[in-house]
Each structure stands twice: as C-alpha cells, then as structure tokens.
C-alpha positions in Angstrom: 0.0 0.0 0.0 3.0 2.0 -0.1 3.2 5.5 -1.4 0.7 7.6 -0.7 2.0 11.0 -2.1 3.5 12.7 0.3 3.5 9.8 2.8 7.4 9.4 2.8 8.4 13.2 4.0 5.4 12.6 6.8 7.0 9.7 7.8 10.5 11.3 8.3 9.2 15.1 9.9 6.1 13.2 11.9 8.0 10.0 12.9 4.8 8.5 12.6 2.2 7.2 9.5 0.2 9.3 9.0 -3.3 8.4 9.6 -4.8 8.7 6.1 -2.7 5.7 5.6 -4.2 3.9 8.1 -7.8 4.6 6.5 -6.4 3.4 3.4 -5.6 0.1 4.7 -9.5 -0.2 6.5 -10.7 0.6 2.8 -8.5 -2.3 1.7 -9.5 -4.6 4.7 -13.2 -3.5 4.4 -13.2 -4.8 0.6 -11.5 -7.8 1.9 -14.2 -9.1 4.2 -16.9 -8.0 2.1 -15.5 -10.6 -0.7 -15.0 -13.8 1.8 -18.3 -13.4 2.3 -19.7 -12.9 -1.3 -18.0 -15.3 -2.6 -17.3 -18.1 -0.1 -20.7 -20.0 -1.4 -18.9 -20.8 -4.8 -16.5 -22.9 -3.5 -18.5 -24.0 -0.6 -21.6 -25.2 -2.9 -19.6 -28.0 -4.7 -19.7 -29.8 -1.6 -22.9 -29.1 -0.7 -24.8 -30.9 -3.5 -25.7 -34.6 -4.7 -23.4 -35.6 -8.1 -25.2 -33.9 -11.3 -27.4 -36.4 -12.8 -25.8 -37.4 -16.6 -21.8 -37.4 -15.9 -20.0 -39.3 -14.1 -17.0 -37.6 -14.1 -16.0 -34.0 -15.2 -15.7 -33.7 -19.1 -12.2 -33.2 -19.2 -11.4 -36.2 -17.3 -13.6 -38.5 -19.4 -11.8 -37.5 -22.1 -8.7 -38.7 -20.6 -10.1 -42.0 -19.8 -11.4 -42.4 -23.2 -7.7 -41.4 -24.6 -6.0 -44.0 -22.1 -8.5 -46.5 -22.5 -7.7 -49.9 -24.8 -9.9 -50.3 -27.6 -12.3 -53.1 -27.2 -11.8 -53.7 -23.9 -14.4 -55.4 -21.7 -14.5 -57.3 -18.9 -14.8 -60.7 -19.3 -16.2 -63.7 -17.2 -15.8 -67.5 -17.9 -18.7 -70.4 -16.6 -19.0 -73.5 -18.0 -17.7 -72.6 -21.6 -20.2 -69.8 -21.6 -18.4 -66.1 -22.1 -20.0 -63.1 -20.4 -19.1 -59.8 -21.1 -20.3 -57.3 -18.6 -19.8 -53.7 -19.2 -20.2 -51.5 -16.1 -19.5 -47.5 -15.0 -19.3 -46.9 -11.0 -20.1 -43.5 -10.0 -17.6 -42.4 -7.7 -18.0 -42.0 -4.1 -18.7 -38.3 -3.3 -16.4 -37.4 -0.2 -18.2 -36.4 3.2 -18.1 -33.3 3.8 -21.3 -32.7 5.2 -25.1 -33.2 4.4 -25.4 -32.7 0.6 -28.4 -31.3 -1.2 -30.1 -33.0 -4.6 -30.1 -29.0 -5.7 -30.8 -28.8 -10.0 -28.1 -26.2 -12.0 -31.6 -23.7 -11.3 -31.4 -24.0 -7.8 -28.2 -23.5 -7.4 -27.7 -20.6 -10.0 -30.7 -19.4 -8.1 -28.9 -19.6 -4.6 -25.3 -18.0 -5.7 -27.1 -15.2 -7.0 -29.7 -14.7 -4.3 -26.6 -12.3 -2.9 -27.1 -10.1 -5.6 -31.1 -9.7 -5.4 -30.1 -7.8 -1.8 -27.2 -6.4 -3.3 -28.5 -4.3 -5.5 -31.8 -3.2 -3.8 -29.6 -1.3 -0.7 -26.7 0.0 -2.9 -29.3 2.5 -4.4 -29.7 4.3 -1.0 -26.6 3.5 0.0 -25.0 6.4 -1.0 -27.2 8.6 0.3 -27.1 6.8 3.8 -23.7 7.5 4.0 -23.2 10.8 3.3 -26.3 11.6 5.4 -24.9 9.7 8.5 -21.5 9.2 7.6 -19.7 5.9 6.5 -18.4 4.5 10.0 -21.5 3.8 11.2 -22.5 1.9 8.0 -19.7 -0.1 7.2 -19.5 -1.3 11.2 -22.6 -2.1 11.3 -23.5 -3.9 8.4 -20.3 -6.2 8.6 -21.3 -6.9 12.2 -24.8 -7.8 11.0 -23.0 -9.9 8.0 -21.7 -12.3 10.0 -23.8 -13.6 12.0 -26.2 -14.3 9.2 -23.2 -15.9 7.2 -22.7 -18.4 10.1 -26.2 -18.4 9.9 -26.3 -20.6 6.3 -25.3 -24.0 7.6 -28.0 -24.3 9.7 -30.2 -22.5 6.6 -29.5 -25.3 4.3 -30.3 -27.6 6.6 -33.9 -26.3 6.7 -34.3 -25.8 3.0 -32.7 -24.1 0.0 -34.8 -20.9 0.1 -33.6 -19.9 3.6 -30.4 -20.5 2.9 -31.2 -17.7 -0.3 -33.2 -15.2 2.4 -29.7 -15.6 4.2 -27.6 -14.4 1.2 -30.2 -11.8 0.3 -29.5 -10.4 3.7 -26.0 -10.3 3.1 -26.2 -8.8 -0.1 -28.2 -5.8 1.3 -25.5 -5.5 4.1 -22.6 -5.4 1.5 -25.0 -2.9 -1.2 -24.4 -0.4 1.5 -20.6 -0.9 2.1 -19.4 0.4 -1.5 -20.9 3.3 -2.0 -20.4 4.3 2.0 -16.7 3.5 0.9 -16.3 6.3 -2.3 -18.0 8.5 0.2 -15.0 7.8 2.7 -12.1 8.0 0.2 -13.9 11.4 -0.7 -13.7 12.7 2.5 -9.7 11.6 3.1 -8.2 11.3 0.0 -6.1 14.2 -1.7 -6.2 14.5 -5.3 -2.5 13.5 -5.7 -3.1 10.4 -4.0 -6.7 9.3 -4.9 -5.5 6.7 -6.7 -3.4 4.9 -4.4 -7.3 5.5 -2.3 -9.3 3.3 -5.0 -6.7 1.1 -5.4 -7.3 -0.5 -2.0 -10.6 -1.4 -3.3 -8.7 -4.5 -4.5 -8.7 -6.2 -0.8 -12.1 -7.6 -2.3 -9.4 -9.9 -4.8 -7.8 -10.7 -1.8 -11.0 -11.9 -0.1 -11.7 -13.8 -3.0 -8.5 -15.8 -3.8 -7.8 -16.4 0.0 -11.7 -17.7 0.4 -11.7 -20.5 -2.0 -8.7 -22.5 -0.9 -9.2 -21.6 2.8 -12.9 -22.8 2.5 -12.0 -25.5 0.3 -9.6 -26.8 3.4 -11.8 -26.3 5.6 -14.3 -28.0 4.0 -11.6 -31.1 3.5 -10.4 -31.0 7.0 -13.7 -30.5 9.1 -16.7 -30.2 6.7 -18.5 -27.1 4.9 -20.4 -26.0 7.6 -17.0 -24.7 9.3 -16.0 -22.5 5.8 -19.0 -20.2 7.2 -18.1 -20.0 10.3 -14.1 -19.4 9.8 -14.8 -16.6 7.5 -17.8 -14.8 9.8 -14.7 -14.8 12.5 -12.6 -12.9 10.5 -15.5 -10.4 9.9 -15.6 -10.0 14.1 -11.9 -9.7 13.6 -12.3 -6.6 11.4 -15.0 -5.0 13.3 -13.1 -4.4 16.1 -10.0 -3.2 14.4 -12.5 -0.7 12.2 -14.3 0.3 15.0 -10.8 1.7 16.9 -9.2 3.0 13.6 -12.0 4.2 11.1 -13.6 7.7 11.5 -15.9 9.7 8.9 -13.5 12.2 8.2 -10.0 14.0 9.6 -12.2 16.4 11.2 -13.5 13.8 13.4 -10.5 11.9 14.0 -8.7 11.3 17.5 -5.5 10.9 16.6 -4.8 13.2 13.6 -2.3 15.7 13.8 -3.5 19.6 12.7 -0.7 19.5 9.9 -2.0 16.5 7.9 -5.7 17.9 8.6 -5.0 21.4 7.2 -3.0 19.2 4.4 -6.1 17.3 3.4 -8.6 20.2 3.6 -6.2 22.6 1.5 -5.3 19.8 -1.1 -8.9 19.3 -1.7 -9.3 22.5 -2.6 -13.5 23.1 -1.1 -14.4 20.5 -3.6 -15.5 18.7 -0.9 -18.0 19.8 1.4 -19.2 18.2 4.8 -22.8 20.0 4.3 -26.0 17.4 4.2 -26.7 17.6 0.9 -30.3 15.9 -1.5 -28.2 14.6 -4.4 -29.4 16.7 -7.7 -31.2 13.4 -9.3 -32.6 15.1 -12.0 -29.0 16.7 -13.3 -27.4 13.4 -12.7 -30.0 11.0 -14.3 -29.8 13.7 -17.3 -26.0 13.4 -17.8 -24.6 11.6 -20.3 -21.3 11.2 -18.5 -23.0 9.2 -15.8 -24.4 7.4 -18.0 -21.8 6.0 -20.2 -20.0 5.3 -16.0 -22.9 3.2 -15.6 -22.5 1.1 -19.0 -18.5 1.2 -18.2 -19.3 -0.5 -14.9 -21.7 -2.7 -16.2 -20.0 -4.2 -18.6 -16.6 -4.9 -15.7 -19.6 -6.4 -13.2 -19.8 -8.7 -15.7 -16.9 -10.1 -17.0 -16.2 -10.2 -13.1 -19.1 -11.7 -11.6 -18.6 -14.6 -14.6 -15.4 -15.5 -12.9 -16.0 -15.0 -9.2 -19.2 -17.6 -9.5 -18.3 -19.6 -12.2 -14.5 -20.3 -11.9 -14.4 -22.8 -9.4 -17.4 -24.6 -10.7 -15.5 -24.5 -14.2 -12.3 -25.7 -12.9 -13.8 -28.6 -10.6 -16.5 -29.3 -12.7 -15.5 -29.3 -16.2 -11.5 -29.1 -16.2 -11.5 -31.9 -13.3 -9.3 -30.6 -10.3 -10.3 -31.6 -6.9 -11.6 -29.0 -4.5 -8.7 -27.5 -2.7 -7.1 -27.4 -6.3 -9.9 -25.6 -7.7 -10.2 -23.2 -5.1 -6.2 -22.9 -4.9 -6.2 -22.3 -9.0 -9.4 -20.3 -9.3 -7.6 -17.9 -6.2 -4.7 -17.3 -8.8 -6.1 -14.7 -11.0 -7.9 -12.5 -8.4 -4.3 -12.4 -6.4 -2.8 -11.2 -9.9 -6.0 -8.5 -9.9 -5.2 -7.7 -6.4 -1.4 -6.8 -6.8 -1.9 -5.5 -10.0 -4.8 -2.5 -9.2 -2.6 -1.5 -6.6 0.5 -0.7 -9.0 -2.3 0.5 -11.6 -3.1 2.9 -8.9 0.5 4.2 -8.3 0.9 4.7 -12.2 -2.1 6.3 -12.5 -1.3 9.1 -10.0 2.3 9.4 -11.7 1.0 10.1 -14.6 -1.0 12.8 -13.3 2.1 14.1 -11.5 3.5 14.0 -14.8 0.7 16.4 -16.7 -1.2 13.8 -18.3 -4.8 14.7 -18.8 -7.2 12.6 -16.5 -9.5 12.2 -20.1 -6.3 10.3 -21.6 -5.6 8.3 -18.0 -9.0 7.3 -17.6 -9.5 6.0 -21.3 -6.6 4.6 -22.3 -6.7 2.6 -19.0 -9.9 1.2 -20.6 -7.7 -0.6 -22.6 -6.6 -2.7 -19.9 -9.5 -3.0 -17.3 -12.0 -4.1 -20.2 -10.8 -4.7 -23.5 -7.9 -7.1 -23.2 -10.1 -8.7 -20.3 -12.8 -9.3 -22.9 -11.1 -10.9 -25.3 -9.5 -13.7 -23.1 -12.4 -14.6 -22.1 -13.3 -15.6 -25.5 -10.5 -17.7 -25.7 -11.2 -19.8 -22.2 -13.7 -22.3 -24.2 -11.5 -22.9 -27.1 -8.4 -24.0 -25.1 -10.4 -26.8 -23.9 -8.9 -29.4 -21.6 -5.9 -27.5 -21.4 -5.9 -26.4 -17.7 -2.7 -24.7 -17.4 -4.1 -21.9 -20.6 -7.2 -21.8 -18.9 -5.4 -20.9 -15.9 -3.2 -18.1 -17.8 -5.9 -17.0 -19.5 -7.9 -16.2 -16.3 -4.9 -14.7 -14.6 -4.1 -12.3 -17.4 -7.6 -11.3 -17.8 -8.0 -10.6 -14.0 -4.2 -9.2 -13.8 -5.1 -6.3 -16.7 -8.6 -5.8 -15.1 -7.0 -4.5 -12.2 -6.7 -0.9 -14.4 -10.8 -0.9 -12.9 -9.3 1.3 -10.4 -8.1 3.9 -12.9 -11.6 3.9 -14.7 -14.9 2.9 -13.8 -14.3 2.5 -9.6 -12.5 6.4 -10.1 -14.5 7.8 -12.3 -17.5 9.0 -9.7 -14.6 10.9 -8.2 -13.9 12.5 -11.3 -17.7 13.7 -12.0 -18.5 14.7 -8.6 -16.9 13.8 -5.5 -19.6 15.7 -3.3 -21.9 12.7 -4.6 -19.5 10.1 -5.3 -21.0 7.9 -2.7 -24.9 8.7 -4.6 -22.9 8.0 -7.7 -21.6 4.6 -7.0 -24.8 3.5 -5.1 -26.7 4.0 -8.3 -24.2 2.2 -11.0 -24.1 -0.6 -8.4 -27.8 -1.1 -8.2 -27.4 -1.3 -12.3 -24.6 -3.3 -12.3 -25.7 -5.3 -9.4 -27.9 -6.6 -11.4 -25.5 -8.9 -13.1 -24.9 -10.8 -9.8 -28.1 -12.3 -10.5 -28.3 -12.1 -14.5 -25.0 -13.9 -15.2 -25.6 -17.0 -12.7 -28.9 -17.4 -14.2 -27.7 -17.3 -17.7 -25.0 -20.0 -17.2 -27.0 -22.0 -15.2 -29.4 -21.7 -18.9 -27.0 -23.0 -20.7 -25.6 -25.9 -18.2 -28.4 -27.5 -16.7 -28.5 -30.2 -19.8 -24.9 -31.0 -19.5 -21.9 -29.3 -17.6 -20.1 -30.1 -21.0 -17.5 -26.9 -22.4 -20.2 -26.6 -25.2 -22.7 -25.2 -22.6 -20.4 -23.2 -21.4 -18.8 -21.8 -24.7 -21.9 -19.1 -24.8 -21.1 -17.9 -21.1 -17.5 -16.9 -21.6 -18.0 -15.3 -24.8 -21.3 -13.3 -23.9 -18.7 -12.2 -20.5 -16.4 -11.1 -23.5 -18.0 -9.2 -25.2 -19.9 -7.5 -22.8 -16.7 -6.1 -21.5 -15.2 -5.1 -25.1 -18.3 -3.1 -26.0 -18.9 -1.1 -22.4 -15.2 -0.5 -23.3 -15.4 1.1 -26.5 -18.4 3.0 -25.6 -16.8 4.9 -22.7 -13.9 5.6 -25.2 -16.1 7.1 -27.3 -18.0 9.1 -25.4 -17.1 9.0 -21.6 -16.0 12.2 -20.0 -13.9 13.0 -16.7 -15.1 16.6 -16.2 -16.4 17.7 -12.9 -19.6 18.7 -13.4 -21.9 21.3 -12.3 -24.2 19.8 -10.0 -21.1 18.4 -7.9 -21.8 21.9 -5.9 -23.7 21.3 -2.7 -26.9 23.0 -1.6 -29.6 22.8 0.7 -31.7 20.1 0.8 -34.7 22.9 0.0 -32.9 24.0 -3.0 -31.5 20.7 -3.7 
C-alpha cells in the first residue's frame, strides 16, 4: 500500500504514518471481508450438492479416460464354456463433507445469486445513507450484521434451500451499502495526488476472493463445509473491532490526527469537498450523459467479473477436473494477480497525473486494460479446452489487466462529482448489481442439460464481449469533467 504521495516526508518530519494511511488500509481490509463473504458460497456449494445427474466424471477427465483406455476392452467372465461380457460404469463416491443437497443447476444458479437480489436493492440508498450519516457507522454495522447471518447458512441449508437464499439476500443488502459508504469515505480523506493509491485498495475484495476459495476448500476437507461459514464470519468480528478503533468519517472527526496532515487534506482538496448534508441533484445526474456511459462502463466490468468470481471454481472442478482444494487454490490465482496488480495501476495512474497527463487520456486509455484485453481472453477460455494450465493463464491475465478498474470505472464517480460520489456509486451498483443475479442465471441456462465446455462456450463469450463493448463505448464518449451539480446545496434547494 505504499506511497501515498507525500507519505514518505510525513513519515520522516512526523515519525509517525500518518493516519490517512491507516484509513487506506481499513478501505483495503473492508473490501476484503466483504469478498469472503460474497464469494465463499462458490466454492463452498460444490460440496454441498448430490453428483449432477448425466456425468459421471467431469468432461475433461472423461476424455482422458477415453484417450487411455484400450480399444475393445471389456471385462470378461468364464462359466462352463459360456463367455460373459459385462460392461459396467461406477459412479464415484462423493467425499463427506457434510449433508449434501439434490439441488438442480436452477437451484443452485438461483442460490449464488440470491446475494445479488439484496445487493442491488440497498446500494441504491446506499450512497445517500452514507453521506447523510457518515460511513463509519455503515460499514460497522452492516459487517457486524453480516456475519452472524453468514454463520447463519449452515443451519439455513439444513432447513431448505430458500432460507439459505433469504440468508444471502441479507448479506447482499448488508454489503450494497458498504461500496458506496466507501467512495463516500475516500472522498472525504483522499487528496487528489493520492486518490489513486485510495481506489486502489478497493482490490482487498481480490484478496478476499482468492484467500476464500482454498481456505474454505480446506476447511471443507479437513472439518466439513459448515465450518468455511463460520471461519470466515470470524474474521469479519476480527475486522469490526479493528475498524471500530481505527475508522472515522472524516480527519475532522479523528482522535489521533495531527493539525498538519488535517490542514493538508482540507487545502489539497481545494473546497471540492464539502461536509454539508446535501439531497443529491437526481434530476442533473439521471440527465448526464457522462454518468451514463460510467454506468455502461461499470456494467460491462460487473460482468466479465461476476462470470469469474461464481463460475470459476465450478469451471475448474467441474468441467476441467481438479479436486476442490485445487480448484479453489487455481481459481484464487487470477484475483491475487487482480489484487497486486490494481494497486501498481493505482500508483501509475497518479504518476502520470504528477506528470501532466490529462485525466481524459488516464482514464480511457486505462480502458484498454481493465475491459478490452479482459474481454477478449475470455473468448478464448472455451476454445483451449482441456488445457488447464491456458485456462489458468488465461484467467490470470484477464484478472491481472482488469486491475486498471481502479483507474476507470471505480474512479470515475470521483472524477464527476466527488460531493456525490457515494450517490454515484450506489446507483451504477444497483445497475450493475444486477448482473450478480443475471450472469448466474444465464449459465445455469445453458448448463443444466450438460456441464459439457459446449454449454459453457456461450457464457465466456457473452462475458467477453460484454466487457469489449462497455469499453469502446466509454472511449467514445465518456468524460472525466467535474460537473456542475457536484456543488452542494440545501436540501430545500436541492
């Protein structure tokens, strides 16, 4: 996380770090926990279910057995001069993990993206929230609240599948309110020079991601599924109490701050920031083109990233043939390469600013990166078939480049008004939300008459190109201009 502008001098004259660092690093662990919990159901549902009826084995591994296989070979019994050949296929034993469900591809599409049905029905006010009542108390609260309903989906599926979806619902409302109460946060502490190194820490969520599916997937191994719920809800408690000493809505209200980096913050920001209570100006906003091409820009990325955060694991275990901590462990891969890579994104994105570039060129060229290249290895996933080490590459790549997000669509709210950029990311997540819950469905379409790489052919390449043409539009005609209605007023005149 290293580098926040002027971060070293502080270091050196305060002989401390300063505390906007620290606030950083609570953005970066507050993404963090909000992904173990989004995303540990992938991983944790392959062991939750009965075999898929039709296959016996993933498709990738059949075809290795068909390749090693003799040709004509049966087995053979002798009695009495009489020849019987008897042909048989044993399913394999399914490991105990736990109780296991006879859940359909719907049900289970239907249950990963129950999250999302929450999700985006609370991010819409969730940027209002925040700025009303600040973003402390919303981003304690609702992890608090998060995990004890996570713990809450053993028991859940026990009772039947549609309480286990009310219980992911409720964690997808909790986390719709955490993003945009977290653009309303950077706002408030982040100096221009160094707003990129702020968004960049919105990549703990690859973090949570790629250390949830192998540590659930061990879990699972060692002590069962029900456990992977409960590990990860104790690392939520974890954070609340670290959060609840550290965090605060703004310098202004912090304990430990020192006058100099206050008066720093507040002078770098130069009154484009305001405090005041403010109605955001719905009518301007929902009548500017610039937020609208954001939105597609942000749609399309949703996408392409939703496709892998629910559906690599089940690819890799299911279709490709690795065993569960493998999966997990290889699905983890290209989120860490997301992770590492926003965060150096982030530092060349504010070095070229420090170098003159205009925030136009950053912003779109960046595009380049966080959705075109992305798009087009997805494409390519289905074609490499049983080859898992391209698929892995291909994944890692695509997630790697994605990481430029943080330069585009997850900065962009800052760049059209950072007064509202809470409002602004709480609407283009209830939008893009809505993929959490489209792209499950969608794939489960196309699967439920065969997990076979023809089924899933039409998945990766829809994720493709749905990131290659919100690319090209915001190229086209996105803007980075501050616009008018960014100044605060009233809420009478608002």
């Amino acid at each position: 996380m290293g580098g926040f502008g002027c971060v070293g001098k502080l270091i050196r004259r305060e002989k401390k770090v300063p505390i906007r660092v620290w606030i950083g690093l609570m953005v970066f662990l507050t993404t963090y926990v909000n992904y173990t919990m989004r995303s540990n159901m992938s991983i944790a549902i392959v062991s939750m279910v009965t075999a898929q009826k039709g296959r016996v084995f993933p498709e990738c591994k059949e075809r290795e057995m068909e390749a090693t296989r003799l040709p004509g070979l049966t087995t053979t019994m002798q009695s009495n001069d009489t020849n019987i050949t008897i042909t048989t296929t044993e399913r394999p034993e399914l490991p105990n993990y736990g109780p296991r469900y006879d859940w359909d591809q719907y049900t289970q599409s239907a249950i990963l993206g129950s999250y999302f049905y929450g999700y985006i029905f609370s991010s819409l006010p969730g940027g209002i929230i925040a700025e009303r009542y600040g973003p402390f108390a919303v981003l304690f609260w609702t992890h608090l609240i998060s995990a004890v309903f996570n713990s809450a989906c053993e028991f859940a599926a026990w009772v039947h599948y549609s309480l286990l979806m009310f219980c992911r619902i409720v964690l997808g409302l909790m986390a719709g309110l955490c993003y945009p109460a977290l653009q309303c946060l950077i706002a408030r502490w982040a100096p221009p020079s160094e707003k990129g190194k702020f968004v960049s820490c919105l990549m703990g969520n690859t973090l949570g991601t790629c250390i949830t599916w192998p540590l659930v997937g061990a879990v699972t191994q060692a002590v069962g599924w029900g456990w992977g719920f409960h590990v990860i809800s104790a690392q939520v408690l974890v954070y609340c109490v670290i959060f609840y000493f550290v965090a605060a809505n703004s310098p202004e209200d912090h304990k430990w701050i020192t006058e100099e980096e206050k008066n720093y913050i507040k002078e770098s920001q130069g009154g484009n920031v305001s405090k005041k209570r403010a109605t955001p100006p719905y009518k301007k906003m929902f009548t500017s083109m610039p937020f609208w091409i954001l939105n597609i820009l942000h749609f399309g990325n949703l996408w392409g990233l939703y496709l892998q955060i629910t559906n690599a694991p089940k690819y890799i275990a299911e279709v490709v043939g690795f065993n569960l901590r493998d999966s997990g462990g290889l699905a983890a891969m290209p989120h860490l390469t997301r992770m590492f890579m926003g965060l150096a994104y982030g530092n060349i994105g504010d070095f070229c600013k420090k170098k003159g570039l205009p925030t136009k060129f950053i912003r779109k060229f960046f595009v380049i990166f966080s959705h075109i290249i992305p798009g087009i290895l997805l494409i390519g996933i289905p074609f490499v078939e049983c080859q898992p080490t391209i698929v892995v590459a291909l994944l890692i790549t695509s997630m790697g480049v994605n990481g430029a997000a943080v330069l585009t669509n997850l900065q962009n709210p800052q760049d059209l008004a950072p007064n509202f950029a809470g409002s602004i990311f709480g609407i283009i997540s209830f939008i893009g939300g809505t993929t959490g819950f489209i792209v499950p469905a969608i794939t489960g379409a196309f699967i439920n008459h065969g997990n076979t790489i023809a089924n899933w052919t039409w998945a990766w390449v829809i994720g493709g190109c749905m990131y290659i043409s919100s690319g090209l539009i915001f190229i086209l005609f996105g803007s980075t201009k501050q616009q008018e209605w960014n100044k605060k007023k009233e809420d009478d005149d608002a």
